[in-house]
N, C-alpha and C positions, 0 to 999 in steps of 0.2 A: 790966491783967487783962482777957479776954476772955469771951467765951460761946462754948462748942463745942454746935453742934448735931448729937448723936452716933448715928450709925445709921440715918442717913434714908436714903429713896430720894429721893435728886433729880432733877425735872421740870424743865426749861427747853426754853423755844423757840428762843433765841438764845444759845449755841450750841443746835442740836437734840442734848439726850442725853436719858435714863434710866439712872441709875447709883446703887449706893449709895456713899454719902458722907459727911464729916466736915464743918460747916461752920463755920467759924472768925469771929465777928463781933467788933469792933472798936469801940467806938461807935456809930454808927449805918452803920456798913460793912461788907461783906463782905468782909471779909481776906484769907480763900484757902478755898479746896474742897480734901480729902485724903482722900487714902485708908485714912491712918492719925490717929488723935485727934493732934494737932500737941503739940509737948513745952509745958511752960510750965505756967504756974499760971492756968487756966482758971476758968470755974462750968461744968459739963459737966450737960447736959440730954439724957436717951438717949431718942431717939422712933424705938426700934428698931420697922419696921414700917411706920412713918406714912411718908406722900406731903410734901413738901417742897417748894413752889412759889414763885418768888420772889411780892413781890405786887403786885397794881393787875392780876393775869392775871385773866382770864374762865377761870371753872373747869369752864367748858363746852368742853374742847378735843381734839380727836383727835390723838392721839399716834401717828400713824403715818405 
């Protein structure tokens, strides 16, 4: 069983996107990023709204 973090916008520098997103955590992994909540028996956490950053980033960053 997993944690979906559901509804975010997600920020990365590496790939450069902004996108909303589905994210799929595993342990202490990132299992996949979707578009849609992934099937399965998840704990689903909706941060419909919220900024989404992986961490250890400087949150001082220009996004363009």
């Amino acid at each position: 069983m997993g944690i979906v973090i559901a509804n975010g916008t997600l920020a990365s520098l590496a790939p450069r996107m902004v996108r909303r997103a589905n994210i799929l955590i595993e342990g202490d992994l990132v299992a996949g990023i979707f578009d849609e909540i992934p099937p399965g028996e998840h704990e689903v956490f909706d941060v419909d709204g919220a900024l989404v950053m992986p961490g250890k980033v400087c949150a001082h960053t220009h996004l363009y």
